[in-house]
C-alpha positions as CSV (number, residue, x, y, z in Angstrom):
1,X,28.2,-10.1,13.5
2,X,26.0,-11.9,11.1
3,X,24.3,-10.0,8.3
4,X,21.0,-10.1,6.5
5,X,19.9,-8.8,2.9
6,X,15.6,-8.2,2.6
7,X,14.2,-7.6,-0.7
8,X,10.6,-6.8,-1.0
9,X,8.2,-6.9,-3.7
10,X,4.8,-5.6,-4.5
11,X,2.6,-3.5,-1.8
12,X,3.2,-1.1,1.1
13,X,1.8,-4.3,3.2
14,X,4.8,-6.5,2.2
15,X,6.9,-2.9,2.7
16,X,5.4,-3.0,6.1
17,X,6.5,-6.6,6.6
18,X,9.9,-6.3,6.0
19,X,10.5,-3.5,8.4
20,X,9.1,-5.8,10.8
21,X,11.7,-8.2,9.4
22,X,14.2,-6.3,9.7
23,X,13.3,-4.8,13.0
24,X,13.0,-8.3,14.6
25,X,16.2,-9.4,13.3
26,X,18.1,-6.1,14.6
27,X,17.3,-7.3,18.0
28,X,18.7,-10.3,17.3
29,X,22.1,-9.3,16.6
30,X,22.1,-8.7,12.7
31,X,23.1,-5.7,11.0
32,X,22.0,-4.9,7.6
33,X,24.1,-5.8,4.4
34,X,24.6,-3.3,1.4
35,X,24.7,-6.4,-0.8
36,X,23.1,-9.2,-1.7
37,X,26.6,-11.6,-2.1
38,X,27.3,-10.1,2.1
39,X,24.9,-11.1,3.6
40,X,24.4,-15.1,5.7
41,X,20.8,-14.4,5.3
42,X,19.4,-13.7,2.0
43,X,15.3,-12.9,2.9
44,X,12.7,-12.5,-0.2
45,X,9.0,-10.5,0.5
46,X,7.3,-11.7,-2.2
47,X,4.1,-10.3,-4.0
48,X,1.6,-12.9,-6.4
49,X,-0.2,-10.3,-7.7
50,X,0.8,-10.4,-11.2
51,X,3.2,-12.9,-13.0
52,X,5.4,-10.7,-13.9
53,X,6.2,-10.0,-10.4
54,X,6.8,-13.7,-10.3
55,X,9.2,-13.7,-13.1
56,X,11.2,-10.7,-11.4
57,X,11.7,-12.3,-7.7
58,X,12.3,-15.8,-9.7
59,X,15.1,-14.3,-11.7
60,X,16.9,-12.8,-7.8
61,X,15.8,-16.1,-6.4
62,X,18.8,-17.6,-9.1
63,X,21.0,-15.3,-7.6
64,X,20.3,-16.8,-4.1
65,X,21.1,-20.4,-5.5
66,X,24.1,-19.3,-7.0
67,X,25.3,-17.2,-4.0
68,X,24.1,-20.7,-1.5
69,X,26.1,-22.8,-4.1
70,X,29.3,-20.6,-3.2
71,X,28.5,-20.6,0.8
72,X,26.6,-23.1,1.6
73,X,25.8,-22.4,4.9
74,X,24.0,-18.7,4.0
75,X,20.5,-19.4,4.8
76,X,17.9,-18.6,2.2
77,X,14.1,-17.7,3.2
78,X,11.1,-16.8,1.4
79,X,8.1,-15.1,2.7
80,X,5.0,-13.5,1.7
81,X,2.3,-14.0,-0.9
82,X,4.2,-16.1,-3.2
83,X,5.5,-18.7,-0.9
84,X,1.8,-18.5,0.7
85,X,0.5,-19.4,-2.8
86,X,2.7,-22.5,-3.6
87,X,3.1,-23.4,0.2
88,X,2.8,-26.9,-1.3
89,X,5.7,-26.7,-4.0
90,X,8.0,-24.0,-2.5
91,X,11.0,-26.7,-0.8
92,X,10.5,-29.2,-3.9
93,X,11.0,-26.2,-6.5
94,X,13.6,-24.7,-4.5
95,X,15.2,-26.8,-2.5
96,X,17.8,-24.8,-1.7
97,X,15.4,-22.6,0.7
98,X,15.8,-23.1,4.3
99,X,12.7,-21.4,5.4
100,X,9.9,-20.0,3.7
101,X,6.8,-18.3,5.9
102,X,3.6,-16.6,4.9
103,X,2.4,-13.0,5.4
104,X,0.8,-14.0,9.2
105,X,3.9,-16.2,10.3
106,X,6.7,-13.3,10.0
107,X,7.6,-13.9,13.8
108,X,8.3,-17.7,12.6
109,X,11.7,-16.5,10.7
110,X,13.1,-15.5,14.3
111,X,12.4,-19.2,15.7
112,X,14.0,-20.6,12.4
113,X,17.0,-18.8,12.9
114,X,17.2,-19.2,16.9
115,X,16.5,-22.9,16.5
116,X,19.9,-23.2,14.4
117,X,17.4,-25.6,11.9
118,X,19.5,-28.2,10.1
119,X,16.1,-28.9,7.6
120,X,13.9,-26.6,5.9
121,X,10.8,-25.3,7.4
122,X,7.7,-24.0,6.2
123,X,5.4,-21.8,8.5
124,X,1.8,-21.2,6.7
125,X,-1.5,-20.7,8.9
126,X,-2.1,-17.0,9.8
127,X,-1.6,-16.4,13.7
128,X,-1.4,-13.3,14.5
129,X,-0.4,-9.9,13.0
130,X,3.3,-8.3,13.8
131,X,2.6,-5.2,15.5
132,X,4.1,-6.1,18.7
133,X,8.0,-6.7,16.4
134,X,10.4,-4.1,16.2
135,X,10.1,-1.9,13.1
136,X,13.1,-0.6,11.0
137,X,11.5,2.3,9.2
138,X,12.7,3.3,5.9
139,X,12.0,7.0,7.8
140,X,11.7,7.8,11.3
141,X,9.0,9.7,10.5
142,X,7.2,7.5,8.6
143,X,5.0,4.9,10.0
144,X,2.8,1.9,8.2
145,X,0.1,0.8,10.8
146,X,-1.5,-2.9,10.0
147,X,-5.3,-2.6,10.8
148,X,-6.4,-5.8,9.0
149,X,-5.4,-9.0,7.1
150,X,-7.1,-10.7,4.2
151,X,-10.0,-9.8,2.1
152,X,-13.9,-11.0,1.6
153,X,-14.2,-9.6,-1.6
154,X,-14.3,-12.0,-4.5
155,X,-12.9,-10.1,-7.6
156,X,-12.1,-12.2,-10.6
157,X,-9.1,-11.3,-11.2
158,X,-7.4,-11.2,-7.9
159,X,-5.2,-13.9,-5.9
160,X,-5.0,-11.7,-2.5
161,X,-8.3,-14.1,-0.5
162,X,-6.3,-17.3,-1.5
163,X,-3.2,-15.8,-0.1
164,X,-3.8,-13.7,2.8
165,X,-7.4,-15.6,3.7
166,X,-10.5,-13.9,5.0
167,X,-10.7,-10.9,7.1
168,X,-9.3,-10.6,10.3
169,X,-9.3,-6.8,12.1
170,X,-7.0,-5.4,15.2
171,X,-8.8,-5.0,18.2
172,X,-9.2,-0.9,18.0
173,X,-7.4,-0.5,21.3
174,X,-4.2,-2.5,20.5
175,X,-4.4,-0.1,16.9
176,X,-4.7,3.3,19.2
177,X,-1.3,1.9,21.7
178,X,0.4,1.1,19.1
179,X,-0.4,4.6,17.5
180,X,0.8,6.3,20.8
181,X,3.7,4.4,20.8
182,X,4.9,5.3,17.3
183,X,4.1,8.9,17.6
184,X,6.6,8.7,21.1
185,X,9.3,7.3,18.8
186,X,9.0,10.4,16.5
187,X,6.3,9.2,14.2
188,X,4.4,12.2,12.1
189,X,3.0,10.8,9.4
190,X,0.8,6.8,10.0
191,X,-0.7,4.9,6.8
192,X,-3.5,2.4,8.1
193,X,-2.6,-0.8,6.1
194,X,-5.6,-3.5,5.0
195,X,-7.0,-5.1,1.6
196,X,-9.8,-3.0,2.0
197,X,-9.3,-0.9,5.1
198,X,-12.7,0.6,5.2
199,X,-14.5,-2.4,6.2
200,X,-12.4,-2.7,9.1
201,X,-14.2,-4.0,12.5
202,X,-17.0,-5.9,11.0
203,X,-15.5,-9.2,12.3
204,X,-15.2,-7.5,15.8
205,X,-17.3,-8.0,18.2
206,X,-19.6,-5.6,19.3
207,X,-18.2,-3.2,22.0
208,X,-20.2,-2.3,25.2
209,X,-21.4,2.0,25.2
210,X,-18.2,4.0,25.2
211,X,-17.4,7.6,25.4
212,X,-14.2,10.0,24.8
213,X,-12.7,10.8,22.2
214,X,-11.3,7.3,21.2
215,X,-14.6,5.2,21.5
216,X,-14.1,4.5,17.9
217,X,-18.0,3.7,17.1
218,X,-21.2,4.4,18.3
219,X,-22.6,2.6,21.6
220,X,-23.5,-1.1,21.3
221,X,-21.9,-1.0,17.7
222,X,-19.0,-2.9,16.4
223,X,-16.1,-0.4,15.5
224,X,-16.1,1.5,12.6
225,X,-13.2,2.6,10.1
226,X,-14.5,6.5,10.5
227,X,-13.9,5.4,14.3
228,X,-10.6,4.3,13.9
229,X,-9.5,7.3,11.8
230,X,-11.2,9.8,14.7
231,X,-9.0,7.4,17.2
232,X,-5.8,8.0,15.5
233,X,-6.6,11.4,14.6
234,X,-6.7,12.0,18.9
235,X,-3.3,11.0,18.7
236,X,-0.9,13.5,20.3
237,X,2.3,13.9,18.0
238,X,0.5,12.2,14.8
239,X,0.2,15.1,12.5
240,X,-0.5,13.3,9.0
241,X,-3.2,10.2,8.4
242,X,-3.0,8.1,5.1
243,X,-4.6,5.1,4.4
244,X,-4.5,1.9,1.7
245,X,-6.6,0.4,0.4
246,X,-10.7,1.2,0.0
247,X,-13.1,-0.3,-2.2
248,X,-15.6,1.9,-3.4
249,X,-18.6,-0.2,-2.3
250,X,-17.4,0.6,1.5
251,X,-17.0,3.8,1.0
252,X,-19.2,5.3,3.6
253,X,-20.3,8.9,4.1
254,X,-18.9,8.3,7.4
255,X,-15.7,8.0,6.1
256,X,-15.7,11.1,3.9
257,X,-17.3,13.0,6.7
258,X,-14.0,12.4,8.5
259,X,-12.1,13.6,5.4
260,X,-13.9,17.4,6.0
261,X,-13.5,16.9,9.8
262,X,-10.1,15.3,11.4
263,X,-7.1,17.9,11.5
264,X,-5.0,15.3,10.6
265,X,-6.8,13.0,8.0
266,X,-4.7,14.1,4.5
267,X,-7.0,15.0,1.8
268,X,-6.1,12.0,-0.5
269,X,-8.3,8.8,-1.4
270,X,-7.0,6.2,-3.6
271,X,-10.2,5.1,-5.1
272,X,-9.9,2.2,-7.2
273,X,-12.0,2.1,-10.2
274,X,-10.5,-1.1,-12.5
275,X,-12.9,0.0,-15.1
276,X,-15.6,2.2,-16.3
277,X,-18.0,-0.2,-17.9
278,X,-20.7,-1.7,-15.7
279,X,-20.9,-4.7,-17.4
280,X,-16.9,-5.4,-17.0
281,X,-17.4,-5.0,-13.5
282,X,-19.9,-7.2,-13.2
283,X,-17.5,-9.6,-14.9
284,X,-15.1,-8.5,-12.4
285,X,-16.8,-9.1,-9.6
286,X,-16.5,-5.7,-8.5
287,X,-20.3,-5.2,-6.6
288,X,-20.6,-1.7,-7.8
289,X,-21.5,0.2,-11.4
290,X,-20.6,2.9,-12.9
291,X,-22.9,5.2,-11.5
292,X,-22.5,4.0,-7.8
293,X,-18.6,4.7,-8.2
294,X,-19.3,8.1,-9.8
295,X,-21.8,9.0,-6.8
296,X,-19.1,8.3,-4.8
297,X,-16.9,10.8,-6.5
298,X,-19.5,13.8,-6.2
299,X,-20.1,13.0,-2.3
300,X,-16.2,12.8,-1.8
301,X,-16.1,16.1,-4.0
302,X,-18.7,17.9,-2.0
303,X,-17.6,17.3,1.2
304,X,-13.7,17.7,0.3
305,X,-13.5,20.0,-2.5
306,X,-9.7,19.8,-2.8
307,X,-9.9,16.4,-2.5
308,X,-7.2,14.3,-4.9
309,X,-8.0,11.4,-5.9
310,X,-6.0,8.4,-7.7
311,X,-7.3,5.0,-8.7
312,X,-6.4,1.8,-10.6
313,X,-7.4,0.8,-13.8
314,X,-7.5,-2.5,-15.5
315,X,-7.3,-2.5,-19.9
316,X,-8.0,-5.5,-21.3
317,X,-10.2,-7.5,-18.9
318,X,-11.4,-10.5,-20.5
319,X,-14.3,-9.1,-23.2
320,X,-13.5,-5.8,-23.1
321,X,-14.6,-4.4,-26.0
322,X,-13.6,-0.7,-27.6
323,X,-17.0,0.7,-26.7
324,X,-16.4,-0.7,-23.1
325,X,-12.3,0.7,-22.8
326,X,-14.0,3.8,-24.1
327,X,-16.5,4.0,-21.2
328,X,-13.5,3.3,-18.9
329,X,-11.8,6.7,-20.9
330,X,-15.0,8.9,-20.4
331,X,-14.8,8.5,-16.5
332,X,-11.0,9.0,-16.7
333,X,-11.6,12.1,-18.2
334,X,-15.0,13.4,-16.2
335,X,-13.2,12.3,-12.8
336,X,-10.3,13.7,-13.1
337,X,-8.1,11.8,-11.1
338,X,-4.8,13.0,-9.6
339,X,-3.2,10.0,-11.0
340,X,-3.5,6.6,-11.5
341,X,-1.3,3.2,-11.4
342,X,-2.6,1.5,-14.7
343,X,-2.6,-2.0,-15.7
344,X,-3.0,-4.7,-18.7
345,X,-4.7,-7.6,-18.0
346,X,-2.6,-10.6,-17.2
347,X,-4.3,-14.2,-16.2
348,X,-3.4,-15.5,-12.4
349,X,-3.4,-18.4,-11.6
350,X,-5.6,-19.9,-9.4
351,X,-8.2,-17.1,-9.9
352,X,-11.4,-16.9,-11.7
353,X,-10.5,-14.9,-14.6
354,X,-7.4,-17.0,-15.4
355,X,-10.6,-19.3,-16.7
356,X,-12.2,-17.6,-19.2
357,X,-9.2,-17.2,-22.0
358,X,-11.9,-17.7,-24.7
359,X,-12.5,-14.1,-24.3
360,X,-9.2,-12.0,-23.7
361,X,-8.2,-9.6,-25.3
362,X,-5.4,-9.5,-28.2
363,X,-2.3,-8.3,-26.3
364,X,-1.8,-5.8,-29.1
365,X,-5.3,-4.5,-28.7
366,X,-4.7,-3.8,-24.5
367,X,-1.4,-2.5,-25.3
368,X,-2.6,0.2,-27.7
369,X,-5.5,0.9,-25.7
370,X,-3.3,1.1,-22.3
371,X,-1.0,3.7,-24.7
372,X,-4.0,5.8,-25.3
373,X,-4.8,5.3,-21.2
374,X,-1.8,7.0,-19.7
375,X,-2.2,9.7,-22.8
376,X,-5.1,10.7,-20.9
377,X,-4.4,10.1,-17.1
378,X,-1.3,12.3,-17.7
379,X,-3.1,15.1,-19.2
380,X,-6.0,15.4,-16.9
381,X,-3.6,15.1,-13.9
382,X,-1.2,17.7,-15.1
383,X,-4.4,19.9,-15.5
384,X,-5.0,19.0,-11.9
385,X,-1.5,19.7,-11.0
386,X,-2.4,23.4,-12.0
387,X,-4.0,24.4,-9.3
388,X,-1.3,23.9,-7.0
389,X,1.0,26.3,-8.8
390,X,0.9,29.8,-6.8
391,X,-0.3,28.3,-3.7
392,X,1.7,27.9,-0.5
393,X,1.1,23.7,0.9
394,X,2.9,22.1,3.8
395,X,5.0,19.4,2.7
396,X,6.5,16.6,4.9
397,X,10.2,16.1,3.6
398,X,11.4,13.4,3.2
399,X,15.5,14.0,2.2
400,X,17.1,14.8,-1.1
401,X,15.3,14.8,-4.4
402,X,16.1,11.7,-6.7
403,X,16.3,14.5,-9.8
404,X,18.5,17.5,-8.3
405,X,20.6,16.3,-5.2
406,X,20.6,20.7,-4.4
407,X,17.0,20.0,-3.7
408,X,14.7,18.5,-1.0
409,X,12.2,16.2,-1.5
410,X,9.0,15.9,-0.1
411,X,5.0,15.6,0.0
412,X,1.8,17.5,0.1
413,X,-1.1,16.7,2.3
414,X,-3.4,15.6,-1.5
415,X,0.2,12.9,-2.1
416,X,2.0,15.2,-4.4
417,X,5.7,14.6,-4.7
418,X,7.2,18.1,-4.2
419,X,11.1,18.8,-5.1
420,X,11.8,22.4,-3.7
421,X,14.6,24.4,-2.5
422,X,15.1,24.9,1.0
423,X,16.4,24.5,4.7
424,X,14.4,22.3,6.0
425,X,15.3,19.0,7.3
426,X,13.5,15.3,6.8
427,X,11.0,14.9,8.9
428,X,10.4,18.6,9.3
429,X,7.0,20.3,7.8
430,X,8.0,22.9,5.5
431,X,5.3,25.7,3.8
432,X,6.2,25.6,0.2
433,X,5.2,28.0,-2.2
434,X,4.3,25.8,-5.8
435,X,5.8,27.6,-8.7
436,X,5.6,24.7,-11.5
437,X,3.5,21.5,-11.6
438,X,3.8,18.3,-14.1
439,X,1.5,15.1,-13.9
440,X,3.7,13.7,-11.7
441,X,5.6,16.2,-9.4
442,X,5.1,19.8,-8.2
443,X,8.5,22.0,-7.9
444,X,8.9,25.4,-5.8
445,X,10.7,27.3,-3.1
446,X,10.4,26.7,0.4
447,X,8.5,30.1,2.4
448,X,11.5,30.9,4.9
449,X,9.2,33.6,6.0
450,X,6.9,30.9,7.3
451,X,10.2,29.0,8.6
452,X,11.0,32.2,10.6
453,X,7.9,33.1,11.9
454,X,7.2,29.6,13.2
């Protein structure tokens, strides 16, 4: 039996790729290798966000040669974002990859491999997404659901339009089956995946009157992302809803009106926020200000008062200045936020802030000023964290923790990594009672009384 090797980089889209990989390759007869150097096909999901992601799959990608060089007849691919982004260059780089696909063509490994190829082949132009392949979930439990591709935003700084292309939604029915279909294979917990999954279904077209539960959007109306989530929320057997990613200029009161309402829609929004200053995000590209963002927040707050919310940050944007980092830190610190995945500014190519290196920012200056960034996202998330401790929250686990292999691991409904002792098993939803919290992780006991009783 032949054996394959995936390794995937960057977001839970690419993650959500490569269990279709894997899932489609399964069904043609390969198993899985442990290692790299076992496998006679060596698969890369790459990610172009930042170089340094780059760097990283360019430094396994000489592993690869070396490992072709020794067994020539191992077949090498490349998918994803980075082979998307030099579809031009890939096989004269490289020449040692046999196939290299972008993040629409992940069906066009499978005809590689059943065509028995003897020349490379590159498969580029977007046709279709991979919901109807075979999944091989990292958890049985755990489902990613595709409801888009590709992005219309136009944000300086970011590569994802010239890679994935322009927006393209799910027809809302196809996204409810496949729903159905992964609760009946023991799904509890869906993530809807996009680049900016609330403006799903504006390139739909407009639906005749519906009526049910699943109509997904008014009558006459094109569907709606607050639809979608009331669709999926309708789901028998789906217990948790998560999605990734929003942009705060989408974020509709529709959509946090759904937070307060659906049983199943986890109180959690990642809520990008890049910066704090108007004027960088006007440099950014961003279409929202300060004050639009933090409106945002109080809605979200008002309507979901437990709400927790996590964002993204860029330091050192091209002409950031300290007065402008230090209006990024005063909405760190009146938000509040949960946590927060925090970047320095790197130029991409082929983007429009990779242009403008008059202005950047002395790589010491971003790295103190990211220093004095996680300084204060840890504290104001481990005051956060607080009000967990002495509360009892159902947590989804998901196997043994990574710190304490006597405990479980698992997480809240708000995205909090719990480690607890217990009886439960993955997959199982356990009441845990919190009885410590950090910035990052909660840690408690599970509530056998609650395991009893229910």
């Amino acid at each position: 039996m032949k054996r394959y090797h995936v390794t995937t980089f960057g977001c839970q889209m690419n993650e959500h790729d490569s269990e279709r990989m894997k899932g489609m390759l399964r069904s043609l007869g390969y198993a899985e290798a442990a290692r790299r150097g076992d496998a006679d096909l060596i698969l890369f999901n790459t990610c172009s966000i930042r170089e340094s992601a780059d760097s990283r799959f360019i430094a396994h990608l000489g592993e690869a040669r070396r490992l072709k060089r020794e067994r020539p007849e191992r077949v090498v691919g490349v998918g994803g974002c980075w082979a998307q982004s030099l579809k031009d260059e890939v096989f004269e780089r490289f020449p040692f990859v046999d196939v290299a696909f972008g993040p629409g063509q992940v069906h066009r490994l499978a005809e590689f491999l059943i065509s028995d190829s003897l020349t490379a082949q590159g498969y580029f132009e977007f046709e279709g997404f991979t919901g109807h392949l075979p999944a091989l979930r990292a958890r049985p439990f755990q489902g990613w659901l595709q409801i888009s591709v590709g992005c219309n935003c136009a944000c300086a700084y970011c590569i994802v339009p010239s890679t994935r292309g322009r927006e393209v939604s799910r027809p809302l029915a196809e996204l409810v089956q496949e729903a159905e279909a992964m609760a009946a294979d023991g799904v509890r917990e869906v993530t809807l995946l996009g680049q900016n999954v609330n403006s799903y279904g504006r390139d739909l077209p407009s639906r005749a009157p519906a009526t049910g539960p699943r109509a997904g959007g008014s009558p006459a109306t094109r569907p709606t992302f607050a639809g979608l989530l009331a669709a999926i929320d309708a789901v028998e057997g789906i217990e948790r809803i998560r999605y990734t990613s929003p942009h705060p200029k989408d974020m509709r009161e529709d959509v946090i009106w759904a937070h307060a309402e659906l049983a199943s829609l986890c109180e959690h929004i990642h809520l990008p926020l890049q910066s704090g200053c108007s004027r960088i995000l006007k440099a950014m590209r961003r279409t929202y200000d300060r004050q639009r963002y933090l409106d945002r927040v109080a809605l979200i707050r008002e309507h979901v008062p437990d709400v927790a919310l996590t964002t993204d940050i860029i330091v050192g944007f091209p002409g950031e200045t300290e007065e402008d980092f230090l209006q990024t830190m005063e909405v760190v610190e009146e938000v509040g936020y949960d946590g927060a995945f925090t970047f320095i500014f790197s130029p991409r190519r082929g983007t429009e802030a990779a242009n403008t290196a008059e202005a950047n920012v002395p790589h010491p200056v971003k790295v103190e000023r990211m220093q004095r960034l996680v300084e204060l996202v840890q504290r104001r998330a481990r005051e956060r964290a607080l009000r967990f401790v002495g509360r009892t929250l159902e947590v989804l686990v998901e196997g043994p923790s990574r710190t304490d292999p006597d405990k479980l691991r698992g997480r809240t409904r708000h995205n909090k990594v719990v480690n607890f002792t217990g009886l439960a098993a993955p997959g199982e939803l356990a009441q845990v009672r919190i009885e410590s919290a950090t910035s990052q992780t909660l840690s408690g006991e599970e509530s056998l009384l609650a395991r009893v009783a229910g």
